[in-house]
RONU-279552 format. One record per residue (C-alpha): x negated, y, z; residue in three letters; residue number from 1. Coordinates in steps of 0.5 Angstrom, whole numbers. Each point is the difference from the previous one (the first is absolute). Example, Ala and Ser with C-alpha at 12.3 -4.5 7.8 and 13.67 -1.06 7.14 Angstrom:
BEGIN
    c1    c2    c3 rest  nr
   -25    -9    16  ala   1
    -2     7    -2  ser   2
END
This chain:
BEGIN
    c1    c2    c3 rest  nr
   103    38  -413  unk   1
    -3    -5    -3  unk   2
    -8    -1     0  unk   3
    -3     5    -5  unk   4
    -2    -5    -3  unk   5
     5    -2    -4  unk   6
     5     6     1  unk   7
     6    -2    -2  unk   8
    -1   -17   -50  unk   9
    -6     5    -2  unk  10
     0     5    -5  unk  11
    -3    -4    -6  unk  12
     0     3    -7  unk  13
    -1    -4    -6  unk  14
    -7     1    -4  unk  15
    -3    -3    -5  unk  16
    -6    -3     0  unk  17
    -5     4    -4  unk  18
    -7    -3     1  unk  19
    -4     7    -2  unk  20
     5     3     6  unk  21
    -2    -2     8  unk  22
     1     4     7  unk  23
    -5     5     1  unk  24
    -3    -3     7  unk  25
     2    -7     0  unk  26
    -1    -2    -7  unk  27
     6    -4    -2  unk  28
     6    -1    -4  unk  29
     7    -1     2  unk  30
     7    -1    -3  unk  31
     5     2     6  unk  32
     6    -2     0  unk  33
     7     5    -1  unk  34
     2     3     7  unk  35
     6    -5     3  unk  36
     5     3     4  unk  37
     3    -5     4  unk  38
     0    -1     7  unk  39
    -4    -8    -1  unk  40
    -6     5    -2  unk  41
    -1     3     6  unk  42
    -1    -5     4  unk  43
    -1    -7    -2  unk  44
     6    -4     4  unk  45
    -4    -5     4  unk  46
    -4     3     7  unk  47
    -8     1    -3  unk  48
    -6    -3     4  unk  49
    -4     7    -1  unk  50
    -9     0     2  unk  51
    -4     6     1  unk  52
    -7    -3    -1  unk  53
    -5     5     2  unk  54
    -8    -2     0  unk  55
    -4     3     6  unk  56
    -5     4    -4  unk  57
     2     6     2  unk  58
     7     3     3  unk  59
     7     1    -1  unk  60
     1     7    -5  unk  61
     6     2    -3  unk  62
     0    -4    -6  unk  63
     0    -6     4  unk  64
     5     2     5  unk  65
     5     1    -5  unk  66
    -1    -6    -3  unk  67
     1    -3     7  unk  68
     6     4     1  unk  69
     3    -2    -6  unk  70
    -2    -8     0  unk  71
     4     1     8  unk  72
     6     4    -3  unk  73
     1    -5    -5  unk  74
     0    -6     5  unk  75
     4     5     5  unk  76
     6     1    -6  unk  77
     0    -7    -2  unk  78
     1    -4     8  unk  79
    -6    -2    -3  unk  80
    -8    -1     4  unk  81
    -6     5     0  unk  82
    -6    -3     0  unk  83
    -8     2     3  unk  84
    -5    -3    -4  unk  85
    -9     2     0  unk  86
    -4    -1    -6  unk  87
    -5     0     3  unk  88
    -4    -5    -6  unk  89
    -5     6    -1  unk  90
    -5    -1     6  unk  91
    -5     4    -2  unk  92
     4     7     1  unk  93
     4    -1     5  unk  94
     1     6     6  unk  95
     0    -3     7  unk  96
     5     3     2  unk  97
     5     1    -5  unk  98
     4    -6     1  unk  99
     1     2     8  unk 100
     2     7    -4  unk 101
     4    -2    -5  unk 102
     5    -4     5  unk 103
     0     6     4  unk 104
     2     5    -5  unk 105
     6    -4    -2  unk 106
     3    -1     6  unk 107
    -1     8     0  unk 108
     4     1    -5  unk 109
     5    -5     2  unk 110
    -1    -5    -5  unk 111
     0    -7     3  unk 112
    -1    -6    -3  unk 113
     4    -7     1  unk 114
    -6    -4    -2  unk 115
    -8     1     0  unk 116
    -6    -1     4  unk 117
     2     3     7  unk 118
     6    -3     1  unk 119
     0    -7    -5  unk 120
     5    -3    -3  unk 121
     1    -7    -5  unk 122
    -4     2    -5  unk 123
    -7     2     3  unk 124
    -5     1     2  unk 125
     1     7    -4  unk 126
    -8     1    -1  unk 127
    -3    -2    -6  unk 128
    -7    -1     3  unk 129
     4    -6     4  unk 130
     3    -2    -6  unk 131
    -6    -4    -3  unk 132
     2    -6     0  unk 133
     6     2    -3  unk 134
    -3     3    -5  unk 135
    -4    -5    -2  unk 136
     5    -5    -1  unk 137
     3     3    -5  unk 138
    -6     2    -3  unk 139
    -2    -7     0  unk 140
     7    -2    -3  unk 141
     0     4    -6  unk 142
    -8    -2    -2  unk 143
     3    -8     0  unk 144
     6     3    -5  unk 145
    -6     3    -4  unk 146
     3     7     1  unk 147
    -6     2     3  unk 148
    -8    -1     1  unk 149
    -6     1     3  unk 150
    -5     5    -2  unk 151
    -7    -1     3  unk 152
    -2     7    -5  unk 153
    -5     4     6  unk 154
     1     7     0  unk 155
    -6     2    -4  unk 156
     3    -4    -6  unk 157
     7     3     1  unk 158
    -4     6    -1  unk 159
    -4    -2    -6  unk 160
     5    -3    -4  unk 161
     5     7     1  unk 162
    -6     4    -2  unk 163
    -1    -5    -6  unk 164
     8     2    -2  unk 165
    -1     7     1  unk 166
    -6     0    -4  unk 167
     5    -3    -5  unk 168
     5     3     1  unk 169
     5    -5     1  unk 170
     4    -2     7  unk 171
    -3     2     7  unk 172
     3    -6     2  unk 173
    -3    -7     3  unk 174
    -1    -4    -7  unk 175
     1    -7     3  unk 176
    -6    -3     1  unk 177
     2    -5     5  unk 178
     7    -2    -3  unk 179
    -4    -5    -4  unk 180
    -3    -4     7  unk 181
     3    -7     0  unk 182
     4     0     6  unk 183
    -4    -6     3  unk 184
    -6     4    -1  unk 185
     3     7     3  unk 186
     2    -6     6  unk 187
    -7    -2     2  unk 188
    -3     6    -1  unk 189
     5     4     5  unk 190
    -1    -6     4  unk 191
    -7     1     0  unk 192
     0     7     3  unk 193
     0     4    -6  unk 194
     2     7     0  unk 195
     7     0    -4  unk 196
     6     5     0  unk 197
     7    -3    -3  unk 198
     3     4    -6  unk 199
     6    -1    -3  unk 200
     0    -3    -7  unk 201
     3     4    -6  unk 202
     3    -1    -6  unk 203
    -5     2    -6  unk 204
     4     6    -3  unk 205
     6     0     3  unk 206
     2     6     4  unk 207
     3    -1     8  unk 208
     7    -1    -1  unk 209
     6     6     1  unk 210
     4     1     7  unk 211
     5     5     2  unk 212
    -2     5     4  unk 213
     7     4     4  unk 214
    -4     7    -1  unk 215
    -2     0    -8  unk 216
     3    -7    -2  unk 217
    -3    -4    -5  unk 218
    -7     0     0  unk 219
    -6    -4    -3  unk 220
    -7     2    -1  unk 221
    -3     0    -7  unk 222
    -6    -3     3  unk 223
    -3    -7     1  unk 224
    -2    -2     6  unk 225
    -6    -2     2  unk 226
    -1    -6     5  unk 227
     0     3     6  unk 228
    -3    -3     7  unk 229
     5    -3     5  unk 230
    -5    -2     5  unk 231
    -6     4     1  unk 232
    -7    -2     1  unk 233
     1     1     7  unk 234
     6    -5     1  unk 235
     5     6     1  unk 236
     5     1    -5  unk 237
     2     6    -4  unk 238
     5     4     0  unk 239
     3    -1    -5  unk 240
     0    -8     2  unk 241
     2     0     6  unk 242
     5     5     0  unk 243
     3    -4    -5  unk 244
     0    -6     5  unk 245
     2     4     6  unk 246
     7     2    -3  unk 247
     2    -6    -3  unk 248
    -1    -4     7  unk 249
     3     6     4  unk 250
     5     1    -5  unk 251
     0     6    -2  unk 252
     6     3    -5  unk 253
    -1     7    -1  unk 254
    -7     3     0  unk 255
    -1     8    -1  unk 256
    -7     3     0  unk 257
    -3     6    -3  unk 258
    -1    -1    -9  unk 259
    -8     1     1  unk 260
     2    -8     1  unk 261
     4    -1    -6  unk 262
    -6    -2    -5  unk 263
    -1    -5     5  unk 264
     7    -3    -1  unk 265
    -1    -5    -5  unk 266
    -6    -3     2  unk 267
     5    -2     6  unk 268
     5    -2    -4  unk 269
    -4    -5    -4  unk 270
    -2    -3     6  unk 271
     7     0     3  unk 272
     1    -4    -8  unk 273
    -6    -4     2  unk 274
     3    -3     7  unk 275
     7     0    -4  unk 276
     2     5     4  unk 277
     6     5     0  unk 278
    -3     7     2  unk 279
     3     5     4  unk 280
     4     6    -2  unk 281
    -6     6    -2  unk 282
     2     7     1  unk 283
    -7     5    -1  unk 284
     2     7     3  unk 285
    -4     6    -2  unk 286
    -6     2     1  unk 287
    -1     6     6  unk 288
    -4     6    -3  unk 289
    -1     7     2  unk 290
     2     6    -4  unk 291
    -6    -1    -4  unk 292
     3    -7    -2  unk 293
    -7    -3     3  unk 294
     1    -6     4  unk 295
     0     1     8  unk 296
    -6    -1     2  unk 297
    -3    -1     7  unk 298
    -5     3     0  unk 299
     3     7    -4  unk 300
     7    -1     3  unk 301
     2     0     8  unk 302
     4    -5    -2  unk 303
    -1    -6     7  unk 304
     7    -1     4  unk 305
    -4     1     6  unk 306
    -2     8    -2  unk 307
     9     0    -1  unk 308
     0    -2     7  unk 309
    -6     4     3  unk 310
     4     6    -3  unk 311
     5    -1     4  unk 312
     5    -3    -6  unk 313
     6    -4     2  unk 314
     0    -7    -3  unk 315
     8     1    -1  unk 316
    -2     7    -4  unk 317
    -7    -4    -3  unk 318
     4    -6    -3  unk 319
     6     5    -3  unk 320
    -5     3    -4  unk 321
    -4    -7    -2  unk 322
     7    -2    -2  unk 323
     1     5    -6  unk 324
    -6     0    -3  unk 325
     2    -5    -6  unk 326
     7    -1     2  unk 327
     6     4     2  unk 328
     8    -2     3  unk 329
     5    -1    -6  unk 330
     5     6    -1  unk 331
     7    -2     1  unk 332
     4     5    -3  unk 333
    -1     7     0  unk 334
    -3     0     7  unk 335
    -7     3     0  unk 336
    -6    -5     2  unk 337
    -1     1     8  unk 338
    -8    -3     0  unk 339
     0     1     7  unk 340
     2    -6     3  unk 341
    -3    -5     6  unk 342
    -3    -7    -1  unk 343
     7    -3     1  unk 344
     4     5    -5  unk 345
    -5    -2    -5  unk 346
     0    -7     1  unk 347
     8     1    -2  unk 348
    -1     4    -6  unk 349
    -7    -5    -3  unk 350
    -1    -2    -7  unk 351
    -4    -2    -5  unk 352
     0     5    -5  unk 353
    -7     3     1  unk 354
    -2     7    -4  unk 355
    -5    -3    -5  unk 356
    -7     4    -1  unk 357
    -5     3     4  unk 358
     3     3     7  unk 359
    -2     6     2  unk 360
     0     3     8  unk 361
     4     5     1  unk 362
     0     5     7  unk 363
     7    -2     2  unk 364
    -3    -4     6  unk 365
     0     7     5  unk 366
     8     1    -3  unk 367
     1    -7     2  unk 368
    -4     1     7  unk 369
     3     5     1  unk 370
     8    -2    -1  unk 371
    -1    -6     5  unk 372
    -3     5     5  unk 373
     6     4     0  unk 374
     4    -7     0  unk 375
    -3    -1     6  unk 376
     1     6     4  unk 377
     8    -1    -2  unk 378
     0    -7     2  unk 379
     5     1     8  unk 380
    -5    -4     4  unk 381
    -5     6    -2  unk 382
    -4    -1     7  unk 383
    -1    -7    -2  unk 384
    -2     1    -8  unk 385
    -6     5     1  unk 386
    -3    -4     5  unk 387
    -1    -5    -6  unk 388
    -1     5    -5  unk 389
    -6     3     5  unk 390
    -3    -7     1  unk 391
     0    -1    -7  unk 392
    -3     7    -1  unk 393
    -5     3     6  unk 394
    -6    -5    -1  unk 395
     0     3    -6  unk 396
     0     7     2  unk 397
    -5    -1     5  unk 398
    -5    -3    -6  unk 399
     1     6    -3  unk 400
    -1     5     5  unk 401
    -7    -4     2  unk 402
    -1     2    -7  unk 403
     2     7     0  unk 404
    -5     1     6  unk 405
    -7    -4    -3  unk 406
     0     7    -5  unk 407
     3     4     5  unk 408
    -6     4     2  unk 409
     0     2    -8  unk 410
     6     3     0  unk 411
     1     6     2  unk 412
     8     1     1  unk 413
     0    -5     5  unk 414
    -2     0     7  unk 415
    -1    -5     6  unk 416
     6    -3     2  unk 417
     6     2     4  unk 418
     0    -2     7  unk 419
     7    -2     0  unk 420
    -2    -4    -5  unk 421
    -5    -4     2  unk 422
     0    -7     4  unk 423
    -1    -2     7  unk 424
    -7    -1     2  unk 425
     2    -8     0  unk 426
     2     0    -8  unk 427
    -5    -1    -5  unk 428
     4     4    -6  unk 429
    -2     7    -2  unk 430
     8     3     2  unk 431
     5    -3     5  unk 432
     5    -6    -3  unk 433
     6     4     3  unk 434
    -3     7    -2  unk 435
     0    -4    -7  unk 436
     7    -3     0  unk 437
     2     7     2  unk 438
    -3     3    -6  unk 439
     3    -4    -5  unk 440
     6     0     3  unk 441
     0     8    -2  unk 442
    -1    -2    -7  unk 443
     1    -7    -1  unk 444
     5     3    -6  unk 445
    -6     2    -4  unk 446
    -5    -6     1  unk 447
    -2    -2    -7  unk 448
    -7    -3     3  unk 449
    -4    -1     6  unk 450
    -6     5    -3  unk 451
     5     5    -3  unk 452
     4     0     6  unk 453
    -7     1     4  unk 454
    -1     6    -4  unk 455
     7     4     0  unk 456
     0    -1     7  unk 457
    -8     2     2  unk 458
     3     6     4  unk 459
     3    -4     4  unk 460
    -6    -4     1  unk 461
    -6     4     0  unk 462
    -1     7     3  unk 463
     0     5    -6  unk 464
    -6     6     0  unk 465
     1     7     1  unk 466
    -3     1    -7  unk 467
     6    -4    -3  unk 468
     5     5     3  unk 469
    -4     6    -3  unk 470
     0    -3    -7  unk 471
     8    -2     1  unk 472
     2     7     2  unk 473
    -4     4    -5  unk 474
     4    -5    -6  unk 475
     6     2     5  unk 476
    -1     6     0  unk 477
    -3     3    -7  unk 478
     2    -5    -5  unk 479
     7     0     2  unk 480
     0     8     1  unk 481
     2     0     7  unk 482
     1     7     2  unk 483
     3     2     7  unk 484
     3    -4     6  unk 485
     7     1     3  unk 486
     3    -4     5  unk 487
     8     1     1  unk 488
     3     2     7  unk 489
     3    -5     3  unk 490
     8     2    -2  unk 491
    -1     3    -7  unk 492
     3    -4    -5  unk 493
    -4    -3    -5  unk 494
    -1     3    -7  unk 495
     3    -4    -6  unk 496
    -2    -6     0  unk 497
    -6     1     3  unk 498
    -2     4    -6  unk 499
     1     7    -2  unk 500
    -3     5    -5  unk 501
    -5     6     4  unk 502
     5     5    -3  unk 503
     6    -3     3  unk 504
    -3     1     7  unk 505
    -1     7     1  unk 506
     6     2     2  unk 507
    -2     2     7  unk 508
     6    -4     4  unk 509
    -3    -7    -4  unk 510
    -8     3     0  unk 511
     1     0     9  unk 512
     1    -7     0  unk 513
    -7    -1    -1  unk 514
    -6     1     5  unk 515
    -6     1    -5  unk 516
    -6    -5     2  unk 517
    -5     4    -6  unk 518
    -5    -4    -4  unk 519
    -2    -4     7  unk 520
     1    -8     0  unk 521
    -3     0     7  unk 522
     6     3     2  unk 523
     5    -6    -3  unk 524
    -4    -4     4  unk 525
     1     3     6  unk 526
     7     0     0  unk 527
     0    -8    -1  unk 528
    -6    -1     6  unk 529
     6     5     4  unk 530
     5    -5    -2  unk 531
    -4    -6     0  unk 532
    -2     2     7  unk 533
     6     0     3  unk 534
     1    -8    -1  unk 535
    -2    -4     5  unk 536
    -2    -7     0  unk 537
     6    -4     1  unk 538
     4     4    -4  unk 539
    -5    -2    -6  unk 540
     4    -3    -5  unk 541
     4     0    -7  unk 542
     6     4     3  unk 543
    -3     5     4  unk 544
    -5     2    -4  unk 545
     5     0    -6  unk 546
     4     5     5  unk 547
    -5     4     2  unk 548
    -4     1    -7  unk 549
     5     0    -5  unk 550
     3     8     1  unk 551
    -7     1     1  unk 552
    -1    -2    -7  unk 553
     6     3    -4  unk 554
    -2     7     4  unk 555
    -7     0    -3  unk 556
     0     4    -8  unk 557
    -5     2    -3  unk 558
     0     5    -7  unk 559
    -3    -2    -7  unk 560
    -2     3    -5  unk 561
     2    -2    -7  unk 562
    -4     1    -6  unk 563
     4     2    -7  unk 564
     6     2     0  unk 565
     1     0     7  unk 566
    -6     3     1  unk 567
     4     6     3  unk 568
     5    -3     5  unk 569
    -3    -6     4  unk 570
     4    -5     4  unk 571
     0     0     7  unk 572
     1    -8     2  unk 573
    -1    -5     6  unk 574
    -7    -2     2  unk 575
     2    -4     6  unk 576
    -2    -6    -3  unk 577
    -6     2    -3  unk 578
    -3     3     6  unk 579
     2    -7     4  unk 580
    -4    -5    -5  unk 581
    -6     5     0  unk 582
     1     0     8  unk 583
     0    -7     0  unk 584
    -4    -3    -6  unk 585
    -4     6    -4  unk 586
     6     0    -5  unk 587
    -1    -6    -3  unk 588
     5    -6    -2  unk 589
     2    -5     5  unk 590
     7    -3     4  unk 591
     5     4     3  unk 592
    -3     6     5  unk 593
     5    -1     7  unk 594
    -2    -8    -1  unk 595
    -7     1    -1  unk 596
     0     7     7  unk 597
     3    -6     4  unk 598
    -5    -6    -3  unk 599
    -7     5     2  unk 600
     4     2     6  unk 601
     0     7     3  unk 602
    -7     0     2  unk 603
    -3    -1    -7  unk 604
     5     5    -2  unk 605
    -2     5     4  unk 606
    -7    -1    -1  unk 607
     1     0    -8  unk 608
     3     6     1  unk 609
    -6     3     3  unk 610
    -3    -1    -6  unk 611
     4     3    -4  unk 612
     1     6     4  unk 613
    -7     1    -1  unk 614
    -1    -2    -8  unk 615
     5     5     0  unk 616
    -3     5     4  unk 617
    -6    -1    -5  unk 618
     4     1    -6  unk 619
     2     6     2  unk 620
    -7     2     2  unk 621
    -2    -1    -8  unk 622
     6     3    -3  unk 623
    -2     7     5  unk 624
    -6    -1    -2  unk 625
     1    -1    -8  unk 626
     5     7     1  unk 627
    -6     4     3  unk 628
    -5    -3    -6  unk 629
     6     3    -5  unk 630
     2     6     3  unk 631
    -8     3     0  unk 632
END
């Protein structure tokens, strides 16, 4: 099987322009094209150069993820390059570690790059704080052609003469002070060391020109721009600059980024037109909000690709998910669309037709997750799969437990943890990695994430209290209405189904199919315990527990009341099941039992049903109790 890393024309309406009318987040105005149809809009015909240009002041989330994978899969469609570029321009809030991070994650997700600051390539280096020089270049070029300027404005001026516009209500913009400094004076005074940034130079009342966007067509702001700063008082560019100089030298083609950046497009395009320039192909995808429609925020949203890995997502299942949010394979035929599909079936189907608008999460990651699980565990060379599945997977779980544990002493429903599942004394983790493996073997089918898969499988890993049984049986018994216990001689054939009316049973030859128990719980137990007791420790496995514990099972019944209608009959049915996963985990939800008795081992097993026998023996004490109270 291969790694688990990599398992293996937009729509565009035409709107007029209304300038009373814009976006409601973005603020801007468009005129989509009509919707084309044909083969040479869905991909362009020539292999793309595609960048994915993160800056390092923080680190990779899911919009950014999407914009890589999206970036990467029009590259990979196209027979063309997929590059890695760090904007790292923004000194001042840099994350130390973020880059390392953000290299990490992506080859997590098993999005590699065929050019970037790791590995090279002819067009590096591939960090904008290496690039100065470069910067600098073109920054002096477009001041010798006039197409920009020196601005030698300290930040309190600049403050002062935006308060001065809001005071008179005209455009916050930078009025263009310094535009008028004759270039030799502007020379000698750069020369000399003064303080300067480099702004653009805009013409008066004339707004940045329209571009072609592949998500929603034409576009074109009513604003005019301001001159706005290439380079910074401190020497590095800005991002709107060096992004611009970066994909031209890099020789971008195709540039696919989130539309919070496409207000910020025309200012690219003019400085593509200052230069003389071709731009690039923009496609702005839809911005990822939550149910709310607010913008996923960091810090309201768990939205970093490392919690997906520390919860156990497979970057497979992970990628699937980031895929759909903005963008669906097309329908061929009357075929319904399969949206679960592997990075390399993705590459296959990948378009250019972006859904427009807003994108909100949806919660098809567990479904996804879940199919690729199953996918797995079907594959014929299982033994080798689940091995890579639960190295992906048990570093997760064991974060998770050592969270569950930090708070276990404020839980009463869980008690210290098991001794077979705890690790040699050499092992520093909290339970044994192979007992680990072995529990999410049993259960592997249901895992969504690491810590609700801790939680589903706690009785596995922690001892449950007595007082837990107590409470399990009381719901059992009374909320449920069970009545008697009834366990049926070996020989006698089985009831319909399972399942017979009360009334049905009397008759004398069907009623001696039955041993009554009475009302006592602890008598159930004593009929596992005898049974369970007879297995020795060799023969601890699947099979003989199945062997020796499912007739055991069909042959418990237990009559409940019915209320209503039924009240008066009742209904006699199979409680085997029941009893068992009370027995073994307090009634509670969790795997299979056979697999889980052969995980704990027969030790445990035997212990928890002394805990149960005794939980039931208090039960039955209250219940007698409560009957003498009521008969006095």
């Amino acid at each position: 099987m291969r790694s688990l890393y990599t398992i293996g024309g937009p729509l565009r309406w035409e709107l007029r322009t209304q300038p009373s009318k814009v976006f409601k987040r973005y603020k801007f105005h468009g005129q989509p094209s009509h919707i084309l149809s044909s083969k040479s809009t869905l991909l362009p015909s020539k292999p793309a150069r595609t960048r994915f240009a993160p800056s390092p002041t923080g680190y990779l989330h899911l919009g950014s993820l999407r914009t890589a994978l999206y970036n990467y899969l029009l590259a990979k469609a196209t027979g063309g390059q997929f590059l890695v570029r760090i904007e790292d321009t923004d000194q001042t809030r840099i994350v130390s570690d973020a880059e390392s991070k953000l290299y990490e994650d992506l080859k997590w997700a098993g999005l590699d790059w065929d050019e970037g600051p790791s590995i090279g390539g002819d067009f590096g280096p591939y960090k904008q704080s290496q690039r100065l020089p470069t910067y600098n270049q073109h920054a002096s070029q477009l001041l010798d052609s006039g197409r920009a300027y020196r601005c030698f404005c300290s930040p309190a001026e600049l403050d002062a003469i935006k308060a001065q516009n809001i005071k008179e209500g005209t455009s916050i913009g930078y009025n263009k002070t310094c535009s008028h400094i004759p270039e030799d004076v502007s020379t000698r005074r750069a020369a000399a060391g003064e303080p300067h940034c480099v702004r653009l130079r805009c013409e008066h009342e004339k707004p940045a020109p329209p571009f072609h966007d592949m998500v929603y067509g034409r576009y074109k702001t009513p604003f005019v721009p301001e001159d706005f700063i290439l380079i910074k008082r401190d020497g590095y560019p800005t991002y709107h600059f060096a992004n611009v100089i970066d994909d031209h030298l890099m020789q971008i083609t195709h540039v696919i980024r989130g539309a919070e950046w496409l207000v910020s497009t025309p200012r690219h395009v003019m400085l593509y037109d200052a230069f003389g320039w071709e731009p690039p192909e923009f496609a702005h995808v839809g911005l990822l909000v939550d149910s709310n429609r607010q913008k996923l925020s960091k810090r309201l949203h768990d939205i970093g690709i490392s919690s997906y890995r520390e919860k156990g997502y497979l970057p497979v299942a992970l990628l699937n998910y980031v895929a759909l949010l903005g963008w669906s394979p097309l329908r061929t035929g009357q075929k319904k669309i399969t949206e679960t599909m592997d990075l390399e079936t993705i590459i296959s189907k990948f378009h250019l037709r972006f859904t427009r608008g807003d994108i909100r999460i949806n919660d098809k990651l567990a479904f996804i997750q879940n199919y690729y699980l199953k996918r797995i565990l079907a594959q014929p060379e299982y033994p080798e799969t689940i091995q890579q599945v639960s190295n992906v997977i048990l570093p997760n779980l064991e974060k998770a437990i050592g969270e569950v544990e930090k708070g276990r002493s404020d839980n009463p429903l869980l008690g210290p943890i098991i001794v077979p599942a705890r690790p040699a004394e050499e092992d520093s983790n909290l339970v044994g990695k192979d007992y680990l493996r072995k529990m999410f073997e049993v259960d592997m089918k249901s895992f969504v994430d690491a810590e609700s898969h801790v939680w589903r499988n706690a009785n596995l890993i922690w001892e449950i209290p007595e007082e837990s049984y107590v409470q399990a049986l009381d719901i059992e018994m009374e909320q449920n209405t069970v009545d008697n216990f009834w366990v049926k001689h070996p020989d006698a054939a089985a009831p319909e189904g399972g399942n017979r009316p009360i009334s049905a049973l009397q008759d004398p030859d069907i009623w001696d199919m039955f041993d009554s128990l009475g009302r006592k719980p602890s008598k159930v137990v004593d009929l596992f315990h005898a049974t369970v007791q007879e297995i020795t420790d060799e023969a601890w496995t699947k099979e003989s527990l199945e062997k020796k514990m499912k007739p055991l099972i069909m042959s418990i019944y237990s009559d409940r009341e019915e209320h209503g209608k039924d009240r008066e009959r009742g209904r006699r049915q199979v409680w085997g099941w029941h009893a068992l996963r009370w027995i073994m985990v307090a009634g509670n939800v969790g795997p299979a039992l056979i697999p889980s008795m052969e995980l704990l081992g027969k030790a445990e097993t035997m212990r928890r049903m002394s805990v149960a026998k005794r939980a039931a023996l208090r039960w039955e004490q209250d219940e007698m109790k409560k009957f003498k109270d009521n008969s006095s």
